[in-house]
C-alpha positions as CSV (number, residue, x, y, z in Angstrom):
1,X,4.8,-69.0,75.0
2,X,7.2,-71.5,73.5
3,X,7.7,-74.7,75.0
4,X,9.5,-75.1,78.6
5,X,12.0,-77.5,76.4
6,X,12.7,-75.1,73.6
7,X,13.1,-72.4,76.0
8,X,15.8,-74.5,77.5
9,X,17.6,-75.1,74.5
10,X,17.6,-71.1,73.6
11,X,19.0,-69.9,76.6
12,X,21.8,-72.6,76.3
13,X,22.6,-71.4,72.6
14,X,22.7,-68.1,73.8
15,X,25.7,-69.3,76.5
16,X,27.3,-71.1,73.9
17,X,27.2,-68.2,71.7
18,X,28.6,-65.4,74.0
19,X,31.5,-68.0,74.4
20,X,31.9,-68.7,71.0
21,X,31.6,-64.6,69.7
22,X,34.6,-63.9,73.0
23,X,33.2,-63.4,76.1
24,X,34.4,-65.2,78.8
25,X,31.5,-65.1,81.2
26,X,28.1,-65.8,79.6
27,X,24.8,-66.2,81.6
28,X,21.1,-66.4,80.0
29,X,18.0,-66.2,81.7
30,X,14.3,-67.2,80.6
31,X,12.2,-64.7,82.8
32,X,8.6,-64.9,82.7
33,X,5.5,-62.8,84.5
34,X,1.9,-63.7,84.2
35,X,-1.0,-62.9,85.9
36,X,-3.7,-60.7,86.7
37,X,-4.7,-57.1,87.9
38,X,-7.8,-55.4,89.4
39,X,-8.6,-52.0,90.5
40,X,-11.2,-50.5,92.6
41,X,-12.4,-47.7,94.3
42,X,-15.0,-47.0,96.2
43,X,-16.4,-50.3,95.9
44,X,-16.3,-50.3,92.1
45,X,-14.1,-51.3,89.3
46,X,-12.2,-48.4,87.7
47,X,-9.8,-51.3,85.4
48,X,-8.6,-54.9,85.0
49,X,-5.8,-56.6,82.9
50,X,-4.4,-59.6,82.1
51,X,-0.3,-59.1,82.6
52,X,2.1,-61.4,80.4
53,X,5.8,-60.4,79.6
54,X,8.5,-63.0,78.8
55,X,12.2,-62.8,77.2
56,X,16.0,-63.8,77.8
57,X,18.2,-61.5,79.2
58,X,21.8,-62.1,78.3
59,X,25.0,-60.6,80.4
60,X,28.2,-61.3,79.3
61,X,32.1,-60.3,80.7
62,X,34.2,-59.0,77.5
63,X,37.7,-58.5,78.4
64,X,36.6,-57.1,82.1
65,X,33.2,-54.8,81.0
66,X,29.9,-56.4,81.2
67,X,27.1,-55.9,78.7
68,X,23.5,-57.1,78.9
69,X,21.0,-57.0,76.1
70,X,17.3,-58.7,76.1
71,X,14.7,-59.5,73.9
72,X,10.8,-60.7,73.7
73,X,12.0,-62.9,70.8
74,X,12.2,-66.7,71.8
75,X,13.8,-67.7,68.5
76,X,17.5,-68.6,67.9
77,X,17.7,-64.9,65.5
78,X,16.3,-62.9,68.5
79,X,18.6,-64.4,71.0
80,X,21.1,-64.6,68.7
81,X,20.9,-60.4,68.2
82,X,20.6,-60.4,71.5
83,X,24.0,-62.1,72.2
84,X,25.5,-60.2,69.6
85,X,24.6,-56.4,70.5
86,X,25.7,-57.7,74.8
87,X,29.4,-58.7,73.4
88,X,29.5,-55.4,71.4
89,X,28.2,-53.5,74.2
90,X,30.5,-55.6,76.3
91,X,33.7,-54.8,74.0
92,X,32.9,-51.2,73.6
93,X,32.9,-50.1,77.3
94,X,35.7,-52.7,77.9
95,X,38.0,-49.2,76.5
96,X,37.0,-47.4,79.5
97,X,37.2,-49.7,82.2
98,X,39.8,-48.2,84.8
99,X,39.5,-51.1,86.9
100,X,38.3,-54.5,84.4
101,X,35.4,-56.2,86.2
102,X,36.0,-60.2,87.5
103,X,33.9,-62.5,89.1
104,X,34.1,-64.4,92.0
105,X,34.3,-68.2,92.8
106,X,31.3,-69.0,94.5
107,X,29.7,-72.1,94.4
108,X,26.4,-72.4,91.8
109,X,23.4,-74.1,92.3
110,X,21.9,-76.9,90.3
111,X,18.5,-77.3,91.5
112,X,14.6,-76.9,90.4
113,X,12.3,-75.6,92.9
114,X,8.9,-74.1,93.5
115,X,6.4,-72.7,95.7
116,X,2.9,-74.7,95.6
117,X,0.0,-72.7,96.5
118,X,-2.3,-74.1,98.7
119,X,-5.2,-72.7,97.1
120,X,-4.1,-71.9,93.3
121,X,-5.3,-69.1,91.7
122,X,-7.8,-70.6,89.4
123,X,-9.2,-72.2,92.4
124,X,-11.2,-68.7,92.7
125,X,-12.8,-67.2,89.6
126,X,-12.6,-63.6,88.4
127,X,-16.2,-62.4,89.1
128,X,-15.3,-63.8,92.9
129,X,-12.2,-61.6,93.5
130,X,-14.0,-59.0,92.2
131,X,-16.8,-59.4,94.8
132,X,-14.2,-59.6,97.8
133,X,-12.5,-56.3,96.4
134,X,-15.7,-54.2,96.0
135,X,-17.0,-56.1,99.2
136,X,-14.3,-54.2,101.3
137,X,-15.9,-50.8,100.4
138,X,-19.5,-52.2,101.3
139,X,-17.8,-53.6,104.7
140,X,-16.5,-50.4,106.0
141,X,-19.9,-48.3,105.9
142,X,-20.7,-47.4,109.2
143,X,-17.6,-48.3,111.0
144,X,-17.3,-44.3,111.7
145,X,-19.7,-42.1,113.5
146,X,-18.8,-38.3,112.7
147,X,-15.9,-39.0,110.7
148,X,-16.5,-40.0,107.0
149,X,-14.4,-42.4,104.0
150,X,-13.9,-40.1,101.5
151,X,-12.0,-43.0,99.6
152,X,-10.8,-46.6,99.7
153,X,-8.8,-47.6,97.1
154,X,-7.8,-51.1,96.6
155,X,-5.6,-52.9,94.2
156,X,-5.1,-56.9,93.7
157,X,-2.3,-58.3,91.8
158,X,-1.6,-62.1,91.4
159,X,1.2,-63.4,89.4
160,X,3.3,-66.1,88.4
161,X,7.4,-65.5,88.2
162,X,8.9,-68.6,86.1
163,X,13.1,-68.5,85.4
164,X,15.8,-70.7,83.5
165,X,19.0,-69.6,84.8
166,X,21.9,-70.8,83.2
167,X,25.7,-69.5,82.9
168,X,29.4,-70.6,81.3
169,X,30.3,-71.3,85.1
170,X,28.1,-74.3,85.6
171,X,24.7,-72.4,87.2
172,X,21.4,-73.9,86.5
173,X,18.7,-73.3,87.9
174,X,14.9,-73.8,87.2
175,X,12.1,-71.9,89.4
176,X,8.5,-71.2,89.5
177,X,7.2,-68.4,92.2
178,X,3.5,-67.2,92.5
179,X,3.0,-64.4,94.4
180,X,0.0,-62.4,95.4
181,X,-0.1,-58.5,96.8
182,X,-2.7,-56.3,97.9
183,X,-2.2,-52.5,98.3
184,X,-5.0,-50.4,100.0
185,X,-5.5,-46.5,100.4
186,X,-8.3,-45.3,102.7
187,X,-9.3,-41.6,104.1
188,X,-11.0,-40.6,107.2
189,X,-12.1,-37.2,107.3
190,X,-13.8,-34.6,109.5
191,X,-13.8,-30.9,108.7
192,X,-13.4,-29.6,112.3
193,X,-10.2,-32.5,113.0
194,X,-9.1,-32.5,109.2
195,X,-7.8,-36.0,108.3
196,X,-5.8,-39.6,108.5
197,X,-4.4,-41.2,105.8
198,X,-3.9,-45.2,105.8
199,X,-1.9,-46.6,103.2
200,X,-0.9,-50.8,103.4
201,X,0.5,-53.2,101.2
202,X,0.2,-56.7,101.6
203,X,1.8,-59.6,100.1
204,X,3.0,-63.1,99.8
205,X,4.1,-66.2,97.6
206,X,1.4,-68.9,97.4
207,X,-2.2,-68.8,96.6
208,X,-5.3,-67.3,97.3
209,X,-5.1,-68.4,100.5
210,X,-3.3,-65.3,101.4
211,X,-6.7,-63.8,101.3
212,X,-8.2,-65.8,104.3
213,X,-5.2,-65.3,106.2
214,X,-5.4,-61.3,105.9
215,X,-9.1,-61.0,107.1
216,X,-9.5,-57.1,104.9
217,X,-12.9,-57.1,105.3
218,X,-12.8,-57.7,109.5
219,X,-9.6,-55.8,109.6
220,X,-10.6,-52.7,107.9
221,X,-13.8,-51.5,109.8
222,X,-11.5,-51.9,113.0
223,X,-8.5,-49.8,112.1
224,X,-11.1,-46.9,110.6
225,X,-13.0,-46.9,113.8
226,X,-9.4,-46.8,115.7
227,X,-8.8,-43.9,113.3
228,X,-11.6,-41.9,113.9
229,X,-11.1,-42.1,117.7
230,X,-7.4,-41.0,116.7
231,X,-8.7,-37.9,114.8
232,X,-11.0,-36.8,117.4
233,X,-9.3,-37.8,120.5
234,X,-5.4,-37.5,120.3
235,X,-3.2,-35.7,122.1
236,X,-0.1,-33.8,121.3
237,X,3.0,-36.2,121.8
238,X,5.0,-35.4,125.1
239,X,7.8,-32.0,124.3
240,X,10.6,-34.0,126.6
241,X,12.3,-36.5,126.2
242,X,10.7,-40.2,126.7
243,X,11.0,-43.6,126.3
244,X,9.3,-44.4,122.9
245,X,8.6,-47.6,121.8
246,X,8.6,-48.3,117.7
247,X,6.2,-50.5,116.7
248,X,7.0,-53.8,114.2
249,X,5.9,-52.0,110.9
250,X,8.3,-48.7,111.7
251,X,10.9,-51.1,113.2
252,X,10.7,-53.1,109.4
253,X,11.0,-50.0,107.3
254,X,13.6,-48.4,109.1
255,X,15.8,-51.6,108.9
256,X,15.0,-51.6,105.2
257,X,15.7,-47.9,104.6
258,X,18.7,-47.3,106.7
259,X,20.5,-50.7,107.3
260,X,19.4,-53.2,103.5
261,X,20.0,-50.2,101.2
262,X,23.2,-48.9,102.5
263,X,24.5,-52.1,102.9
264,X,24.0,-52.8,99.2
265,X,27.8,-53.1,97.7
266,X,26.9,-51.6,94.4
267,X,25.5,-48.3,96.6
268,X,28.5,-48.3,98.6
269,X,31.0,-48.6,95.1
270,X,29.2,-45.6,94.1
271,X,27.1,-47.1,90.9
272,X,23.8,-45.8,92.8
273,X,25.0,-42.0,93.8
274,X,22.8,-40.8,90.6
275,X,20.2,-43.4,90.5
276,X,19.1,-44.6,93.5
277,X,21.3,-42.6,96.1
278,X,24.3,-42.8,97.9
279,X,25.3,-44.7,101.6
280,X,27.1,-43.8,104.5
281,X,28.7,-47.1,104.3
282,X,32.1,-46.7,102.9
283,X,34.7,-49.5,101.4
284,X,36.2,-51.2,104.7
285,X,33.2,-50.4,107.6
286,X,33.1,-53.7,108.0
287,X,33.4,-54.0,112.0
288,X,32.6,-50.6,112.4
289,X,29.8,-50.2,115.7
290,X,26.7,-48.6,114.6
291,X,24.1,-49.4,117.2
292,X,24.2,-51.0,120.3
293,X,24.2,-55.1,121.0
294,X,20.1,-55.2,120.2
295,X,21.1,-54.3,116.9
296,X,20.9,-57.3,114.9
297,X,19.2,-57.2,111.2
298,X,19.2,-59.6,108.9
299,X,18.0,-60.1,104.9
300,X,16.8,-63.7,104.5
301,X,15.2,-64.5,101.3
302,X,14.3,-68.1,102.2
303,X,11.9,-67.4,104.7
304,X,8.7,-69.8,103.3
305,X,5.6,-67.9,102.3
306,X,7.8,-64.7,101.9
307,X,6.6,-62.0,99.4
308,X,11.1,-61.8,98.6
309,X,11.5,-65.5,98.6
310,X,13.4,-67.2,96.3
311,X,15.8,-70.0,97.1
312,X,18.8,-68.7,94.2
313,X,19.7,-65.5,92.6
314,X,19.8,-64.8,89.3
315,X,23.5,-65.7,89.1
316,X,22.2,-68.8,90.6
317,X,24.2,-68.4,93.9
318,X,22.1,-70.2,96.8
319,X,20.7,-67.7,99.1
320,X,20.8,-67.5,102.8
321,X,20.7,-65.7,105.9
322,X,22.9,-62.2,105.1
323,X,24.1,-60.5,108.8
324,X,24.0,-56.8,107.8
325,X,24.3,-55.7,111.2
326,X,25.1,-57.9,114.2
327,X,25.1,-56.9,117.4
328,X,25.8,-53.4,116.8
329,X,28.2,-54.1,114.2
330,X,28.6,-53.6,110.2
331,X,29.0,-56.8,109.2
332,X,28.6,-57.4,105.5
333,X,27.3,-56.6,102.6
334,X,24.6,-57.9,100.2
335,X,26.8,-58.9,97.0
336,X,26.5,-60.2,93.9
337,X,29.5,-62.0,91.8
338,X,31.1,-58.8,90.5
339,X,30.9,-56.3,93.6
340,X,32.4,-59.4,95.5
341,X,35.6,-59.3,94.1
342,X,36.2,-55.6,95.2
343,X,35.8,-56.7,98.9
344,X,37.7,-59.7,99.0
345,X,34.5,-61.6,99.5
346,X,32.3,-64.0,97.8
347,X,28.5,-63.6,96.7
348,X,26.0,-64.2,99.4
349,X,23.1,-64.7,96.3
350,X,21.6,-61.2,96.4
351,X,21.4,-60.6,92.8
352,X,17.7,-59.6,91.6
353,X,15.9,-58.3,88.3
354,X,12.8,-57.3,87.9
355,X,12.1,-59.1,84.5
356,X,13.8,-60.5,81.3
357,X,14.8,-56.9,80.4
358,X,16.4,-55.9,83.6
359,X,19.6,-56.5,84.7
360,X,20.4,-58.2,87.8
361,X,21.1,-55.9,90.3
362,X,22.8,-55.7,94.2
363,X,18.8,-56.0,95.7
364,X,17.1,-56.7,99.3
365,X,14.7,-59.5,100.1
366,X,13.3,-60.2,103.2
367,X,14.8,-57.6,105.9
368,X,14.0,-57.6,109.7
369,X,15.4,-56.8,112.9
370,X,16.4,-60.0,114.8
371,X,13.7,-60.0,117.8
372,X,14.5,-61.1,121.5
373,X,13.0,-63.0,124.2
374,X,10.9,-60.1,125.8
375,X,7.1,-60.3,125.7
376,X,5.3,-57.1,124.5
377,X,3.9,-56.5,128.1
378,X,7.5,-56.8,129.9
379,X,8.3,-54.2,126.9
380,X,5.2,-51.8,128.2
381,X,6.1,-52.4,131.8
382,X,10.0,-51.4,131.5
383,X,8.5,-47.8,130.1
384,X,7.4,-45.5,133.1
385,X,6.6,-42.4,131.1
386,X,6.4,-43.0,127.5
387,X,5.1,-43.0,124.0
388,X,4.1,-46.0,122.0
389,X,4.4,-45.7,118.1
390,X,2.9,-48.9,116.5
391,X,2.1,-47.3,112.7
392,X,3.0,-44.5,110.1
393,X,1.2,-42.3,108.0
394,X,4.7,-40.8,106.4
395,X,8.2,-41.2,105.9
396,X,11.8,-39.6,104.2
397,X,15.2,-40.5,104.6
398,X,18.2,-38.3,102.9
399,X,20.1,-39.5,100.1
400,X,23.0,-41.7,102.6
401,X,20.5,-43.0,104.4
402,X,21.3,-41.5,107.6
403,X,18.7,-38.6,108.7
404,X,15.1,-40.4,108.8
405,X,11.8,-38.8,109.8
406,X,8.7,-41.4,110.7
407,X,5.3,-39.8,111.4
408,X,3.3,-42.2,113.6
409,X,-0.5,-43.0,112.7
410,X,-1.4,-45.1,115.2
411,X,0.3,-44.2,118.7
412,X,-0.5,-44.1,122.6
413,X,1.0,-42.5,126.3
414,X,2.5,-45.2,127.9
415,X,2.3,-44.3,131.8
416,X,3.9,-46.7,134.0
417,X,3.5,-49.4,131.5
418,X,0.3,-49.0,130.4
419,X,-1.5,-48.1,127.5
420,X,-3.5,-44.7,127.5
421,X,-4.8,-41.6,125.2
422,X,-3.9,-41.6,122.2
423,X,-1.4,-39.4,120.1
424,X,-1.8,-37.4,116.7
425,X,0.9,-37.9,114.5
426,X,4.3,-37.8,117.0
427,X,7.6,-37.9,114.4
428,X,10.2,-40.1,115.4
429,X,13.5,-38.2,113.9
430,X,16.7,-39.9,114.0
431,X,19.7,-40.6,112.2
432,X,21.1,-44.3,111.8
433,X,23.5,-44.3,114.3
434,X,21.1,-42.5,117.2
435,X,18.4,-45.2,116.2
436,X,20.2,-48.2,116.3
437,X,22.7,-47.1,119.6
438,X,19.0,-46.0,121.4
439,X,18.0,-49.7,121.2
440,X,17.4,-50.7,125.0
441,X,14.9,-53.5,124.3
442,X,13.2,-55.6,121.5
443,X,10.5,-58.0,121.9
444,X,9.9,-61.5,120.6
445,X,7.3,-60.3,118.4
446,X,8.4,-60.8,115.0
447,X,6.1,-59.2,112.2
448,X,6.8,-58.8,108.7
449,X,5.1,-55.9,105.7
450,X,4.7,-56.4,101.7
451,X,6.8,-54.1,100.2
452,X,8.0,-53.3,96.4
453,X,11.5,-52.0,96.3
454,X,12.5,-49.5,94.2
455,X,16.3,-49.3,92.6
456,X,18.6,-48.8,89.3
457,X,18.4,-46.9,86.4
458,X,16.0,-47.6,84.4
459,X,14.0,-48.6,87.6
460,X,13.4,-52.1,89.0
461,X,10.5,-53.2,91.8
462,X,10.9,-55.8,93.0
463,X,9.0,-57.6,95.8
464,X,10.4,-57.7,99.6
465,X,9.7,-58.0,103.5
466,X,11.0,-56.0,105.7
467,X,10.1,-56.7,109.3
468,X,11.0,-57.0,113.1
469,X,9.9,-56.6,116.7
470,X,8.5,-54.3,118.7
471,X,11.5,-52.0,119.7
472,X,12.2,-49.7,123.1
473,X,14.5,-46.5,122.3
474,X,15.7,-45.0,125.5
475,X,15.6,-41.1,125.7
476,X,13.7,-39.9,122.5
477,X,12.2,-36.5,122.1
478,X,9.1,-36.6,119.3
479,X,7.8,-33.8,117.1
480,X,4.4,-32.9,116.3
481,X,3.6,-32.6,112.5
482,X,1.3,-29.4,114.2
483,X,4.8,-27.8,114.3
């Protein structure tokens, strides 16, 4: 890769240029990815690689239409053709623009920041990341009796994220992110009780010292030994309705599904409705009650260590807490500088792409439910007759992210607030509002999950939390996935 100083200088000509060829808003970024993949099943190797993608994305505002073009090339002729065919692109859609695009005012960051691992990636060599990955197949023999692992499947991805942000409107920012994730898929199966499914993702910025703080291989033959008492010994979840408490990981992935995506102000414009999917959040909701005063959640990309972290966007906005809902309430939206504008608003630094060839897009970060001052066992003991739902094996939500369905993996009776048997696969089914308005406790419990959001057209991941207490919903009736 070209040097960290020439980089500079390219995505500054490429400002300069947009400028110089008419637009009136130009904005470069250097985006680069490296690092490293493995894949295993079954305790053996099944592929490797080595990942390394870099390039300028350029975005530039041509009498009120935006245009974005990238391109691998760091030489003044690549970004110059890159500047060139975002200004035509730019000044071509410009003649269809009903309403001309503008950006808002907000204040831009001038800053260089980084995360520093405390164990850097080189600190452990290949061959020994290979040994913990196949290690975790040789580390769950035996933890089942009758039940058998059909398949673990694990996959380790470390990388380092590095950005030059720089725009006409004074933005600069300089950043350097390592991230690691782990995602695992594991079967337990008997052919009289059929099977469980456990899928996790796992993920962080910093070092390999997110290893020794997830614990796989003493966490693993646990939760299989749980499963297998699950698959044998479960119970069909009560028919009437109970008081069901929802479990950190559900609570974090309903708040993500049904509160961070609607709430994005590109979805809610409409841009999404054939991409991504629609929201029952509509232009001036803001204020509207959608749950009751429990319902706090909140998208926070500065949380330290977080897989989402980063400290600006990619319009080089500073980031901060964003209240989606509070206290029951719709309170705003995550915006970038050009939805902004529509709502009278300015940014709150939620603009994200993926890589150098991605736009930046309206995206989450790190999205939880704000927990309380309740201990988990005051929780239990408020719950005379009850279910408790702490995982999930499944999950859909409709295309305006209002009807959900959750099916629980790991879950217990609660009887006069205490744990009991367990339960096979009791389905939380909801919409937004009944979720959010059925909140009658949360604990202090805060917990957050790895994720990699999906969004836009063509497709973006990007990495996120999404996180929150343990949650009491007053008067739920579950289904059985047995019918």
């Amino acid at each position: 890769m070209c040097g960290w100083l020439v980089v500079l200088d390219l995505v500054e000509y490429a400002v300069r240029l947009a400028g110089e060829l008419g637009a009136s808003y130009g904005e470069a970024r250097f985006h680069g990815v490296s690092g490293l993949n493995i894949y295993t099943r079954n305790g053996g190797v099944v592929g490797s690689g080595v990942v390394s993608r870099s390039g300028i994305g350029v975005r530039v505002l041509v009498n009120g239409a935006l245009g974005f073009a990238a391109t691998p090339e760091l030489s003044r002729d690549g970004v110059r053709r890159a500047v060139e065919r975002a200004v035509g692109l730019a000044r071509a859609a410009s003649r269809l623009m009903r309403r001309p695009l503008r950006l808002d005012d907000s204040r831009l960051g001038r800053a260089r920041y980084s995360v520093e691992p405390a164990k850097p990636f080189d600190s452990l060599p290949v061959d020994e990341k290979v040994e913990y990955l196949t290690g975790l197949w040789r580390s769950v023999q035996g933890s089942t009796r009758e039940a058998r692992v059909p398949v673990l499947t694990v996959t380790y991805n470390e990388w380092v994220e590095e950005k030059i942000i720089v725009n006409s409107d004074g933005g600069y920012v300089e950043s350097r992110i390592p991230r690691i994730t782990m995602y695992y898929n594991v079967v337990v199966s008997s052919p009289v009780k059929g099977s469980l499914q456990r899928w996790e993702q796992l993920g962080g910025s910093g070092g390999v010292e997110l290893l020794d703080k997830w614990r796989l291989h003493e966490k693993l033959p646990v939760e299989l030994a749980r499963y297998e008492e699950i698959l044998f010994k479960a119970v069909p979840p009560p028919t009437d309705p109970v008081d069901v408490i929802v479990g950190s990981e559900i609570v974090g992935l309903i708040v993500h599904e049904s509160c961070g995506h609607p709430s994005e102000a590109d979805r809610i414009l409409g841009r999404e409705a054939a991409q991504a999917g629609k929201s029952f959040i509509k232009p001036g909701m803001t204020g509207v009650r959608i749950g009751s005063e429990h319902a706090t959640v909140i998208d926070d990309p500065t949380i330290p260590g977080s897989y989402g972290f980063y400290l600006y966007d990619d319009e080089a906005v500073p980031a901060g807490p964003r209240y989606l809902y509070k206290e029951g309430l719709i309170h705003e939206h995550l915006q970038n500088r050009f939805t902004a504008p529509f709502y009278g608003v300015r940014s709150n630094g939620a603009a994200r792409a993926m890589d150098y060839a991605s736009e930046p897009i309206v995206r989450m970060a790190n999205t939880y439910l704000k927990p309380g001052d309740m201990r988990f066992e005051e929780l239990l003991e408020s719950v005379r007759r009850g279910v408790y739902i702490k995982s999930y094996m499944e999950w859909n939500i409709d295309d305006e992210r209002w009807s959900q369905r959750y099916v629980g993996l790991e879950a217990y009776i609660v009887e006069n607030g205490e744990l009991k048997e367990y339960v096979r696969n009791p389905v939380l089914e909801v919409t937004t509002r009944s979720f959010y308005s059925s909140i009658d406790a949360v604990d202090r419990n805060l917990e957050f999950y790895a994720g990699t959001c999906g969004k836009g057209e063509p497709a973006q991941g990007v990495p996120v939390w999404f996180g929150g207490p343990n949650v009491k919903l007053k008067g739920i009736r579950l289904r059985s996935t047995a019918g």
